[in-house]
C-alpha positions in Angstrom: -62.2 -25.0 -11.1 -59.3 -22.8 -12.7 -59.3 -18.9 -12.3 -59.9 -16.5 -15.1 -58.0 -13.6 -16.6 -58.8 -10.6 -18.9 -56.3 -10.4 -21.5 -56.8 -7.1 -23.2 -54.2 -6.6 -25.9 -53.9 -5.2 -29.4 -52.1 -6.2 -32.3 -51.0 -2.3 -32.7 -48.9 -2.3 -29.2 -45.3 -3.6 -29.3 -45.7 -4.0 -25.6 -48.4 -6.6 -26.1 -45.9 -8.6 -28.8 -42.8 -8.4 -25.7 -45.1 -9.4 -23.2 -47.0 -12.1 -24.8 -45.4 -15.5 -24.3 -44.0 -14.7 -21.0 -48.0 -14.2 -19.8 -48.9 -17.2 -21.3 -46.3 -18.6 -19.6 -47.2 -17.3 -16.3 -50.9 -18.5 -17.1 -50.1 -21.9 -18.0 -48.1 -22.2 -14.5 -51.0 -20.9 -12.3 -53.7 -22.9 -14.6 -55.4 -19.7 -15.8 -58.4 -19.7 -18.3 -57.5 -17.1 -20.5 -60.3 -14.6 -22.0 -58.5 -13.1 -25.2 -60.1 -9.6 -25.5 -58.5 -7.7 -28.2 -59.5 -4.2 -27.9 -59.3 -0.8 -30.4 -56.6 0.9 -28.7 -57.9 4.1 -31.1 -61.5 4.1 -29.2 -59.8 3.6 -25.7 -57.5 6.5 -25.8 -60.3 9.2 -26.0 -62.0 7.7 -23.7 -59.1 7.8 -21.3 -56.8 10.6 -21.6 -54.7 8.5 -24.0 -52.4 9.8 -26.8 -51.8 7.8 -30.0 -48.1 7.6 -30.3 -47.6 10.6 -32.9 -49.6 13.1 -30.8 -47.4 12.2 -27.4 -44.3 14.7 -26.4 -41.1 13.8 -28.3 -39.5 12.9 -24.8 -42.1 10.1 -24.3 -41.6 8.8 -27.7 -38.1 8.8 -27.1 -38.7 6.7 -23.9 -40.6 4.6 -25.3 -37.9 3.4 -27.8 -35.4 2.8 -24.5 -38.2 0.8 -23.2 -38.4 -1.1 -26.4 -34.4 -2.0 -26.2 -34.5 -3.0 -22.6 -37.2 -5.4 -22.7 -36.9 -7.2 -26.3 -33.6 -7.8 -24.5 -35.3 -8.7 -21.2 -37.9 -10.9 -22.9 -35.4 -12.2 -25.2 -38.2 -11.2 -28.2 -35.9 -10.4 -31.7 -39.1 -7.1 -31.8 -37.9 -4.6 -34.7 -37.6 -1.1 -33.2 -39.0 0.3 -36.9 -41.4 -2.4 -38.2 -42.3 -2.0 -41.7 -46.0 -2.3 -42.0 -46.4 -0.1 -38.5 -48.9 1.8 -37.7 -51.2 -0.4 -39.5 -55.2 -1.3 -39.1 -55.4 -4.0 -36.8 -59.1 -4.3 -36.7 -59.4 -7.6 -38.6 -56.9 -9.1 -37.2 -58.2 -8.1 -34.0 -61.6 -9.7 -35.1 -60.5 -12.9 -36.2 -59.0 -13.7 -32.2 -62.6 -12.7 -31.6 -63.8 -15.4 -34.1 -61.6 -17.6 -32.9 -62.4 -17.6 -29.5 -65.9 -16.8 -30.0 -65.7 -20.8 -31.7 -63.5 -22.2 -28.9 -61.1 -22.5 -31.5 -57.1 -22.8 -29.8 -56.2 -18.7 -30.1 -52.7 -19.5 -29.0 -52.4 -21.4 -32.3 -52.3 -17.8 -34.0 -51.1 -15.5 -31.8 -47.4 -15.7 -31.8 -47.1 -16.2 -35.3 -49.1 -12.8 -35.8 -47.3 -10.9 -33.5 -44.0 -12.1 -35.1 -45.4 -11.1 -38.4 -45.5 -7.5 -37.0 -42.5 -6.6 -35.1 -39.8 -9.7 -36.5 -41.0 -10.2 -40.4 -41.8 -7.2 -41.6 -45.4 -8.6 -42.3 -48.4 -6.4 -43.3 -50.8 -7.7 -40.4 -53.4 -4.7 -41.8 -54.0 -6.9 -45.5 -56.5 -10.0 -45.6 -54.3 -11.6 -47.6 -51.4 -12.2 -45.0 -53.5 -13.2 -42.3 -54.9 -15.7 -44.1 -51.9 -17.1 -44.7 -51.0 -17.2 -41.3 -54.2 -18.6 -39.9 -53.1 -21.7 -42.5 -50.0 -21.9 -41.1 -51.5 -22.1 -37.9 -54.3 -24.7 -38.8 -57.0 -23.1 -39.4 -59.7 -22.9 -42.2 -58.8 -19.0 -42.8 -61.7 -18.8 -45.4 -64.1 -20.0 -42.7 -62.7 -17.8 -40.0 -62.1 -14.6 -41.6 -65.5 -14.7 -42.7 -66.6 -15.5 -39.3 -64.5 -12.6 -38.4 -66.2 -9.8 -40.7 -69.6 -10.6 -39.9 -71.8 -8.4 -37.7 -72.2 -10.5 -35.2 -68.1 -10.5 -34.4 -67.8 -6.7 -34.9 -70.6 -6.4 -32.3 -68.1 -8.1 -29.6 -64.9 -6.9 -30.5 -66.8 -3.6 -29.8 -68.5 -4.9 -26.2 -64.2 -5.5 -25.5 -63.7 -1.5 -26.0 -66.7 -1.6 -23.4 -65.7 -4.5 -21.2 -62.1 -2.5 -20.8 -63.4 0.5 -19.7 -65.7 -0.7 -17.3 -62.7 -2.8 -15.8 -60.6 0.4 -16.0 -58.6 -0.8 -18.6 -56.6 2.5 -20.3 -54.0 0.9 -22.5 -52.5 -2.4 -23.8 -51.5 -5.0 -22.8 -53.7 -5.4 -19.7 -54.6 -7.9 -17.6 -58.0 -8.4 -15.4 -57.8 -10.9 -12.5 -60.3 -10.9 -9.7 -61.4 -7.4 -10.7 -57.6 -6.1 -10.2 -55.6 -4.5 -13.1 -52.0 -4.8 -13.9 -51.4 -2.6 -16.6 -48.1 -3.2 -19.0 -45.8 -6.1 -19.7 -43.7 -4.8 -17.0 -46.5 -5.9 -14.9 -46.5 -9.4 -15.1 -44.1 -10.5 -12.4 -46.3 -8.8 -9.9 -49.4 -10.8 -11.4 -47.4 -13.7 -11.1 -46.7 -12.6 -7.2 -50.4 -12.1 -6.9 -51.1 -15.5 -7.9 -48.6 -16.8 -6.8 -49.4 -15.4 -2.8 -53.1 -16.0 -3.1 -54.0 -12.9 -1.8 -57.5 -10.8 -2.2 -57.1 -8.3 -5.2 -56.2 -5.0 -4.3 -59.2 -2.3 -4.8 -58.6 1.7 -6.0 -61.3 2.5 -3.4 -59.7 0.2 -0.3 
């Protein structure tokens, strides 16, 4: 029986889009069932201590766009510094991974391509419109699915994510849950690797 992981990311967090395919990567190696949790960075931060990015200190934005530049290049991810359409509302697009999985449906079919749209295409992943076109692209019935995705019933669960994440200590995204352990940030995933990699017990705060 394979292991499980937490995947708590949001369409909003260049860091999720730079980390992405090198987690599934690492997943796919260790034979990791992936739970896709998308999660409303904009209810975790208050929650947290968490700043959105305009309210942080202009020397941690500035970081952050050094970070950016060293691990596109790192991750070999063609991510736009400046994208277009960003900030944007990534609620339904958020919802719809939710619908997806909530269906069994293959998430990974969509996931790159919306990521791309964001941070390479200079997409508008906050309007309806594109992400129905993408979930074509990808395969999917997007009539079926966005509807699946705006119905109570799926805004109930993308909520119990916000929930889930906290409980698990979850602060920011990307995140990822194994064992009850949590590796927060891209930058992170060589040591989940390790992790899995060693077979050891997962570290607690309270050890």
């Amino acid at each position: 029986m394979s292991r499980h992981v937490d995947y708590y990311f949001s369409f909003a967090s260049p860091f999720s889009c730079l980390g992405h395919r090198e987690f599934i990567a690492v997943a796919g190696k260790h034979d990791l069932a992936v739970r896709y949790r998308p999660v409303a960075l904009s209810e975790i931060f208050p929650q947290s201590g968490g700043l959105p990015l305009a309210k942080r200190h202009p020397l941690r934005q500035r970081y952050r766009l050094l970070e950016l530049q060293r691990w596109r290049e790192r991750r070999q991810v063609p991510l736009q510094l400046h994208p277009k359409y960003w900030p944007f509302d990534p609620a339904l697009a958020d919802r719809v991974v939710v619908a997806l999985a909530a269906e069994a449906q293959p998430v990974e079919n969509f996931l790159p391509g919306a990521f791309a749209a964001v941070y390479e295409n200079d997409q508008n992943l906050g309007d309806e419109t594109v992400i129905g076109a993408l979930l074509g692209e990808a395969g999917f019935d997007d009539g079926g699915v966005l509807q699946h995705a705006k119905s109570d019933a799926c805004g109930a669960a993308y909520a119990a994510n916000v929930t889930a994440a906290l409980a698990a200590g979850v602060f920011g995204a990307p995140s990822y849950v194994l064992d009850g352990e949590l590796f927060w940030g891209q930058d992170r995933i060589e040591l989940l690797d390790s992790a899995l990699t060693s077979g050891r017990e997962a570290y607690r705060a309270d050890a």
